[in-house]
N, C-alpha and C positions, 0 to 999 in steps of 0.2 A: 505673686508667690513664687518663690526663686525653683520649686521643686517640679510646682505647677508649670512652669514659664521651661524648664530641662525637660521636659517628657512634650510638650508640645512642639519644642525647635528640632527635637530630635525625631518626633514622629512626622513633622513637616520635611525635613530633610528626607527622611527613610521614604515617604511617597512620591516626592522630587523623582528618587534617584532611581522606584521603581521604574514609573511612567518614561522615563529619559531612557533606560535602559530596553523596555519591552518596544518603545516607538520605535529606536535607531534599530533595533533586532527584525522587527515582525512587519514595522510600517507606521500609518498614520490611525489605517484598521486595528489597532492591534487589538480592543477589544473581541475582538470576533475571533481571534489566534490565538490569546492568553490562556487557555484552559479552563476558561471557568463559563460554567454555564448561563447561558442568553439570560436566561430567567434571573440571575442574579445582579446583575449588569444592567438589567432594567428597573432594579428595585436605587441602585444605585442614583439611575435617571432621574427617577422619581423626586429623591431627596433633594435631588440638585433644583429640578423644577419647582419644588415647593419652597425653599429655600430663596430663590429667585422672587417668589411672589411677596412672600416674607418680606426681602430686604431687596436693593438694588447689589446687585455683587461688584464690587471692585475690576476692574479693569485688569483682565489677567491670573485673578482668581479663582474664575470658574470651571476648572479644571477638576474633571470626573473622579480621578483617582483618591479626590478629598473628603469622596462621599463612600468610599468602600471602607464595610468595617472591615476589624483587625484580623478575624478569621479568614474574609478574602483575603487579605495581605498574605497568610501564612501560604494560602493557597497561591498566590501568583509567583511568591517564590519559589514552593516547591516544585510547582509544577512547569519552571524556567530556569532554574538553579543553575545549569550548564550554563559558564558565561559571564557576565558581569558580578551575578551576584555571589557564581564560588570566587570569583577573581578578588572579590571586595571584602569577603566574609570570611572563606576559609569553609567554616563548619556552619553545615544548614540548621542541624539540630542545636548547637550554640545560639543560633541567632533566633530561633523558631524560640526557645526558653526564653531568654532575654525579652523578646515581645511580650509573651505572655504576663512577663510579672510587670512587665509596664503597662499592659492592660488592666491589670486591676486596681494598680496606682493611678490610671487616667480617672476613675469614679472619683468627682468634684467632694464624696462624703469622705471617701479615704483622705485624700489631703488637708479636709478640713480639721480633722484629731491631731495629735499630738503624735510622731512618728517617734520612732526610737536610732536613736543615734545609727546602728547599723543599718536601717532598714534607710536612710537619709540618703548615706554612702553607696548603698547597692543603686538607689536609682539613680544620682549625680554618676556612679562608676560605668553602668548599662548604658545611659545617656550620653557621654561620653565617650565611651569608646567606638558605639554607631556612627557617632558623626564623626570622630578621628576616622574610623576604616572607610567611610564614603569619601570623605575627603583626601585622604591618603592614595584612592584609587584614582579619582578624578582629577590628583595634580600627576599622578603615574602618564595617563590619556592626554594630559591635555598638555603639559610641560617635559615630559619624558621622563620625570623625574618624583622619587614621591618625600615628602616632609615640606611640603609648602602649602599654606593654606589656600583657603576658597573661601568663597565668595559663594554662596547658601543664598541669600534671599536679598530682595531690593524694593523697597516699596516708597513709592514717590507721595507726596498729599495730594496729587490730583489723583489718586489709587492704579499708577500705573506699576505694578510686580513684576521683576525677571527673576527666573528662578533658571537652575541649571535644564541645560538644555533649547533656552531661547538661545538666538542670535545674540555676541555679544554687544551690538549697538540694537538698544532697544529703540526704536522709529514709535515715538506714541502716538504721533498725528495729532497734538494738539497745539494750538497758540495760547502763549504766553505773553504778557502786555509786563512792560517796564515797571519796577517798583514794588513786583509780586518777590514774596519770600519762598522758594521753595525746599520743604524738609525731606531724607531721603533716610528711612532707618536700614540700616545693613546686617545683614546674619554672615555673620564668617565662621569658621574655625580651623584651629591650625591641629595637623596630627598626634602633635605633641601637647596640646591645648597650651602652649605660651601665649604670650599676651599678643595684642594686635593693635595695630594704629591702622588709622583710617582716616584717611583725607580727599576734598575733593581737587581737582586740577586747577595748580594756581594760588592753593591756600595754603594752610601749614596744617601738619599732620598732627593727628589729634587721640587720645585714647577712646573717648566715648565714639559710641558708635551709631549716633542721630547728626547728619549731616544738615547744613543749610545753606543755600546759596540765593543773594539779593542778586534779582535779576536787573541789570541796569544796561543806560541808553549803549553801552560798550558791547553788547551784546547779542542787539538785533541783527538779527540773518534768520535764514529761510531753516535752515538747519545747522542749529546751534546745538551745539556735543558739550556735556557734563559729562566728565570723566573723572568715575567714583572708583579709589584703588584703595588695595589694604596692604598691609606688610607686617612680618612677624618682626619679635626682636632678634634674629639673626644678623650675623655681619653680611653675608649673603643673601641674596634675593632670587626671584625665581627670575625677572627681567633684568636686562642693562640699566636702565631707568632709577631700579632700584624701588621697585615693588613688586608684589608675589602675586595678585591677582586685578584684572582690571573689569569695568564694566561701564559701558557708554549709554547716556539717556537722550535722546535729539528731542528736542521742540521748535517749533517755529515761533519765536520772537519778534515783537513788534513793540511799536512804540505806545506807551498810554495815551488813552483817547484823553 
């Protein structure tokens, strides 16, 4: 569901960009720094522990900040505001509203009725602009420059994930055998939300944004780099190369038994 599918890229993004921001601030600690009390933080654990037992998690998934509700959210903004997040947002209370009404579009019964044309627009409009002003901040940090997009999320079929704030070559430590297909879905967005291509190293640039690469005998090394990039429709690019964001996947490759 396209409404369902905007309020989850955007509340995926928004806990990214917490965690990235209070880690590089506060440390590796930072839950014990963040302002929010122990006892809360360990309800959070909980989820995650049972959620584990639940399911096998994904490789790179597991990551605590996916388990705090939306009310710690408001708290770990406010109570961090100084910083990244006035730098990205502007207005606390702006963004504190905004949350809210996408909290109560997250309940699976709301999206299931029939919304009314404005109320469609508010949450594609709220969605959107979160991930424009993250993104906006993040190509400011990391390009020096802001109106080029990012690279949001990466998830490989063997469940390996980078999200902002890993190293940009992700090292997954696994082997791969000759003849295997591997898919890579990619979250971007550009500030402007123009369109985006997305291609892997080597191939040709594509709109959709589910990648695949046939691994073959041309291939095998110890540490073989997939090199997944995106690019707006600008004449200009954030690199020489002539793409706006890059992200590397290494596996060790070998031959089929």
């Amino acid at each position: 569901m396209e409404l369902a599918r905007a309020i989850k890229d955007a509340e995926n993004s928004l806990r990214d960009f917490i965690e990235y921001s209070l880690e590089k601030n506060l440390g590796a600690e930072w839950t014990s720094k963040c302002g929010i009390p122990s006892a809360k933080i360990d309800v959070w654990r909980e989820k995650k522990a049972q959620r584990e037992v639940d399911s096998i998690p994904n490789k790179g998934e597991e990551r605590l900040i996916y388990y705090a509700p939306f009310q710690d959210l408001f708290d770990l903004i406010s109570e961090n505001w100084i910083g990244d997040f006035q730098s990205a947002f502007t207005e606390r209370d702006r963004l504190i509203t905004f949350l809210k009404i996408l909290e109560d579009y997250r309940d699976p019964q709301m999206l299931r009725r029939e919304l009314f044309v404005y109320q469609k627009h508010l949450i594609l409009g709220i969605t959107g602009e979160i991930r424009a002003k993250i993104t906006a901040y993040r190509s400011l940090l990391e390009v020096g420059k802001e109106g080029y997009p990012r690279i949001e999320y990466i998830k490989d079929s063997l469940g390996n994930i980078w999200v902002p704030g890993k190293p940009r070559r992700l090292k997954t430590n696994l082997i791969v055998r000759t003849g295997t297909t591997l898919e890579f879905i990619v979250q971007a967005t550009d500030p402007e939300e123009l369109p985006l291509e997305y291609k892997i190293h080597g191939q040709k640039w594509q709109s959709g944004n589910i990648l695949f690469f046939e691994v073959a005998e041309k291939h095998v090394q110890k540490q073989a780099q997939i090199n997944i990039t995106i690019r707006s429709s600008r004449k200009f690019h954030a690199y020489p190369l002539g793409y706006d964001d890059r992200v590397v996947f290494e596996y060790q490759i070998v031959p089929k038994e």
